[in-house]
ChimeraX commands (.cxc) that place a marker at each C-alpha (Angstrom):
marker #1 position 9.29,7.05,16.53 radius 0.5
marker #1 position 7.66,10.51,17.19 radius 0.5
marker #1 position 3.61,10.59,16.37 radius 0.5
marker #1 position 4.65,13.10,12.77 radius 0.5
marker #1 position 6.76,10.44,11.59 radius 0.5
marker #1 position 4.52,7.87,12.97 radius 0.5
marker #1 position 1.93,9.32,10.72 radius 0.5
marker #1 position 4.28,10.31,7.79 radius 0.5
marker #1 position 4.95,6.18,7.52 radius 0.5
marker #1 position 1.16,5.17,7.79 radius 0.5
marker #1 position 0.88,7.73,5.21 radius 0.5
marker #1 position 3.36,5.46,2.95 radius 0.5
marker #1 position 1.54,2.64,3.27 radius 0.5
marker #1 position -2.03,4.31,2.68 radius 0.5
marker #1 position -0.71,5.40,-0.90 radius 0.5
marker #1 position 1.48,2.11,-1.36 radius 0.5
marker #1 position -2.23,0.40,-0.71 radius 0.5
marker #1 position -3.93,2.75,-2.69 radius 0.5
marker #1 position -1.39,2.17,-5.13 radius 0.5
marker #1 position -2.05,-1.84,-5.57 radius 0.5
marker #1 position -5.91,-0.91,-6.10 radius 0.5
marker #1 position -4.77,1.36,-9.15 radius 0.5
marker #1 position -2.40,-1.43,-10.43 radius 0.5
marker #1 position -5.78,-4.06,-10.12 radius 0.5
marker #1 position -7.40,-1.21,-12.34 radius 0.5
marker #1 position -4.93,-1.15,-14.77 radius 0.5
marker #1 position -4.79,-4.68,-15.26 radius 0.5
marker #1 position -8.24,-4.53,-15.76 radius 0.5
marker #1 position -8.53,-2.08,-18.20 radius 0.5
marker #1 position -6.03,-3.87,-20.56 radius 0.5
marker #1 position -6.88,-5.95,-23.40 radius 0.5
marker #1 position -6.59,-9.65,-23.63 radius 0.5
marker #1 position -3.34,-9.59,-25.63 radius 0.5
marker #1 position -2.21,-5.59,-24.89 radius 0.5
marker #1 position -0.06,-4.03,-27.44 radius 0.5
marker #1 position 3.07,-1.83,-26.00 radius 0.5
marker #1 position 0.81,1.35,-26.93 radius 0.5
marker #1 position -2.17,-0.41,-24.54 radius 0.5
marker #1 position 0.09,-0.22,-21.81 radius 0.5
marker #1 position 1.61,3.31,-22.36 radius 0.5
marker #1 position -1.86,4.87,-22.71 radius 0.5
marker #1 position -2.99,3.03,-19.39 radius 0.5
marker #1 position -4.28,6.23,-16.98 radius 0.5
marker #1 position -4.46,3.42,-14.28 radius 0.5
marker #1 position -1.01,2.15,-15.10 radius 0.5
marker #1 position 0.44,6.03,-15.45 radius 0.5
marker #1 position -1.22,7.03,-11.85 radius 0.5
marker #1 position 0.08,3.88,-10.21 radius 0.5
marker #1 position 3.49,4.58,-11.06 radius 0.5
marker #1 position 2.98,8.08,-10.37 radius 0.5
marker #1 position 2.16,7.40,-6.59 radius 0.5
marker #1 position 4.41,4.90,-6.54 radius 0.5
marker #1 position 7.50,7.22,-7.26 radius 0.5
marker #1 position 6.01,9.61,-4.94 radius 0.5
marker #1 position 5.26,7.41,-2.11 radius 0.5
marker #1 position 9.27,6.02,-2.66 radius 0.5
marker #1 position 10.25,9.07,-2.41 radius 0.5
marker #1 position 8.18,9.77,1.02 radius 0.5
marker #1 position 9.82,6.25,2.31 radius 0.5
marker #1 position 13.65,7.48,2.02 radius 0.5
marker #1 position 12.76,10.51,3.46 radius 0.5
marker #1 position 11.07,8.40,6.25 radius 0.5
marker #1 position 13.81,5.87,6.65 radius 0.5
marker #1 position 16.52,9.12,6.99 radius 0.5
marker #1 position 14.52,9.79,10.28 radius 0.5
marker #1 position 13.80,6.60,11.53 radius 0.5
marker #1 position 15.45,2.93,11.78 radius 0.5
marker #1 position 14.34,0.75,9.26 radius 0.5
marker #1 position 13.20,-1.85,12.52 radius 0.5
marker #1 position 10.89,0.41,13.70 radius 0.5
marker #1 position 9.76,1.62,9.72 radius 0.5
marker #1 position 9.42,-1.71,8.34 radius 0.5
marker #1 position 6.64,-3.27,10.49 radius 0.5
marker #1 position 4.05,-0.56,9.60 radius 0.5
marker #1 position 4.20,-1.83,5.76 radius 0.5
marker #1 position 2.78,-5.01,7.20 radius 0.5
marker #1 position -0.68,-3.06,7.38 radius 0.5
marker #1 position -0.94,-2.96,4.14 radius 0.5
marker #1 position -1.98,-6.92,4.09 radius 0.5
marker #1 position -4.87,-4.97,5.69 radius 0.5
marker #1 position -5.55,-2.09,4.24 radius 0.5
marker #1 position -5.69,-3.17,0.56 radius 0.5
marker #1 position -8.03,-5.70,1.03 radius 0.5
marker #1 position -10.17,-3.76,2.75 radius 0.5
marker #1 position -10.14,-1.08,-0.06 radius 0.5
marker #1 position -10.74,-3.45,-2.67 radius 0.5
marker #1 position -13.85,-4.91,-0.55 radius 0.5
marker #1 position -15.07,-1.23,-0.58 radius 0.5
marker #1 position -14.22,0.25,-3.95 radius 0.5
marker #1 position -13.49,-2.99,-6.19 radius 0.5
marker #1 position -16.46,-4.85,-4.53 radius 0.5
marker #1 position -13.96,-8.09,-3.88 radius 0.5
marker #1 position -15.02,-10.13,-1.29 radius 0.5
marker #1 position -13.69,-9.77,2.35 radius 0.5
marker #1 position -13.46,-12.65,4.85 radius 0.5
marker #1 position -13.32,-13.08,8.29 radius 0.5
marker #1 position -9.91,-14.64,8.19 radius 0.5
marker #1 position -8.23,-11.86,6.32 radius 0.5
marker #1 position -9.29,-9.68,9.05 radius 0.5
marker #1 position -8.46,-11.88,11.89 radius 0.5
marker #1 position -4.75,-12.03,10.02 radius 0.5
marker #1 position -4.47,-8.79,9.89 radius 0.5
marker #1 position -5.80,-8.15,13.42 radius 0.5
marker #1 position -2.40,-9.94,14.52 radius 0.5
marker #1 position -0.43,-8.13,11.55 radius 0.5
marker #1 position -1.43,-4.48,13.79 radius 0.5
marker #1 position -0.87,-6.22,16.72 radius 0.5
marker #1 position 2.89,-7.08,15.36 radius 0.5
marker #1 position 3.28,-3.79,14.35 radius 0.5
marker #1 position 2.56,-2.58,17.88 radius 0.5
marker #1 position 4.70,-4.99,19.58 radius 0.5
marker #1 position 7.90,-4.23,16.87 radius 0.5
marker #1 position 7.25,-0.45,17.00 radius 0.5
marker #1 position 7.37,0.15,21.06 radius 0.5
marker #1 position 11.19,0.71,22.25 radius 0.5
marker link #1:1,2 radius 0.2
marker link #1:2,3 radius 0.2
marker link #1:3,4 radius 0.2
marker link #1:4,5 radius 0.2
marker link #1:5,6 radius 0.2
marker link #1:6,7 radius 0.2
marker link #1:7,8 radius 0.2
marker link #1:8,9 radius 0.2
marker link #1:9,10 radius 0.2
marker link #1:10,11 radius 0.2
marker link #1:11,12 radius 0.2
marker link #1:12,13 radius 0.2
marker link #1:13,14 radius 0.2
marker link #1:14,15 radius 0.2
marker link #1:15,16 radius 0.2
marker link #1:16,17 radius 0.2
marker link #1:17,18 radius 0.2
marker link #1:18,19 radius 0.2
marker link #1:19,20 radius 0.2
marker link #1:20,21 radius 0.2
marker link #1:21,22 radius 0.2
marker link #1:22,23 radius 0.2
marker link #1:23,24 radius 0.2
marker link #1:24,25 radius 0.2
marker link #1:25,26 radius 0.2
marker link #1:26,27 radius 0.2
marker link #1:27,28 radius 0.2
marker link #1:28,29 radius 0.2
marker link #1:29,30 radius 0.2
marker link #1:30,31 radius 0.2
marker link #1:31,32 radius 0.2
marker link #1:32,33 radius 0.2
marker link #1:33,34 radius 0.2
marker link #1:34,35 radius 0.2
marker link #1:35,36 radius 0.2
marker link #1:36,37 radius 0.2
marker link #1:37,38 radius 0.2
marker link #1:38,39 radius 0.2
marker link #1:39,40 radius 0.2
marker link #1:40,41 radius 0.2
marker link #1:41,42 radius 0.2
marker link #1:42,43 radius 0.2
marker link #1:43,44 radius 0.2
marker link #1:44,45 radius 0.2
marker link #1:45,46 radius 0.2
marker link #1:46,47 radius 0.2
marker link #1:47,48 radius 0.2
marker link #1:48,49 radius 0.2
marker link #1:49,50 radius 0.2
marker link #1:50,51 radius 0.2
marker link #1:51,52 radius 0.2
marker link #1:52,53 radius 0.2
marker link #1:53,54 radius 0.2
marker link #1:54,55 radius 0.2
marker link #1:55,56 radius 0.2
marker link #1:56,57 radius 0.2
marker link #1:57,58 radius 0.2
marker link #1:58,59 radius 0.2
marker link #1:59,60 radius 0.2
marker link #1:60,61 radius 0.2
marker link #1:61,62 radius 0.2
marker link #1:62,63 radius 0.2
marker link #1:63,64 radius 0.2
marker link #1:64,65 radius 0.2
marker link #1:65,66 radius 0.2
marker link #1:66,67 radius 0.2
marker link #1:67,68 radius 0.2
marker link #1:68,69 radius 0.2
marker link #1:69,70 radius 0.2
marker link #1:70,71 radius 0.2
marker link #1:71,72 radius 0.2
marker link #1:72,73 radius 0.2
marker link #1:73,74 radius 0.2
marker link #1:74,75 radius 0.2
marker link #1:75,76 radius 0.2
marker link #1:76,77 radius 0.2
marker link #1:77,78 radius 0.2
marker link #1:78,79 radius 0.2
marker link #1:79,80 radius 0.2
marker link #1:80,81 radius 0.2
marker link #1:81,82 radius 0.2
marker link #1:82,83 radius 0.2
marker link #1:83,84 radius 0.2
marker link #1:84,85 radius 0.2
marker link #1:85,86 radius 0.2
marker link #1:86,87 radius 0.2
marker link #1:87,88 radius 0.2
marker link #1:88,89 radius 0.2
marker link #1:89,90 radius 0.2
marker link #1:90,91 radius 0.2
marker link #1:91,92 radius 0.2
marker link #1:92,93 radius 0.2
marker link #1:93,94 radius 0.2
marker link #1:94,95 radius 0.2
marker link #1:95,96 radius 0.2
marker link #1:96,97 radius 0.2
marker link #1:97,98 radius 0.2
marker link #1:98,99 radius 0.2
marker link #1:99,100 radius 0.2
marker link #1:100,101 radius 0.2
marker link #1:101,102 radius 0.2
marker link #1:102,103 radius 0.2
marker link #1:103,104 radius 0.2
marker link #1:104,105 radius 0.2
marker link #1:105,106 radius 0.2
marker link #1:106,107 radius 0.2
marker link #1:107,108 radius 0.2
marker link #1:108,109 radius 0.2
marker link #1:109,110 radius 0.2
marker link #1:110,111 radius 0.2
marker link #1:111,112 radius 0.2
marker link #1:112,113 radius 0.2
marker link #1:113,114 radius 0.2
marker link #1:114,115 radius 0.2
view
């Protein structure tokens, strides 16, 4: 995998990530018992989807270049990346073991990404 489409698929799972930090915000902006017109009028809600469709749209473009087996792995940083953005912009908390997983998540990525 060339270093565009390299950074094309990190790219998907940046705004994948991104996108479960806008879903968290959308569930928190609901009501206790949401009606159907709490859900529709959900800015959260409608800009999660929003990336979402765009971001899906990014990955088949992504997976026309490149074989899934070499695609796939990257999405496994994700287990990284959104708990690091919700440590810095939701204020969750962040422990060591979540980073020492996902230290060996990147370094599975590595070792399923080299030919």
């Amino acid at each position: 995998m060339g270093l565009p489409l390299g950074l094309a698929t990190l790219a998907c799972v940046v705004c994948i990530s991104i996108g479960q930090l806008l879903f968290k915000q959308a569930a928190s902006a609901l009501p206790a018992q949401p009606q159907l017109q709490d859900w529709l009028l959900n800015g959260w809600l409608l800009a999660s989807l929003a990336l979402y469709g765009l971001t899906t749209l990014g990955w088949v473009w992504i997976l026309r270049q490149a074989p899934l087996h070499l695609a796939y792995p990257f999405m496994g940083l994700a287990f990284l990346i959104v708990p690091t953005l919700a440590w810095v912009f939701l204020g969750e908390p962040l422990h060591w073991r979540t980073l020492a997983g996902g230290v060996l998540i990147m370094a599975g990525v590595a070792l399923a990404s080299t030919s």
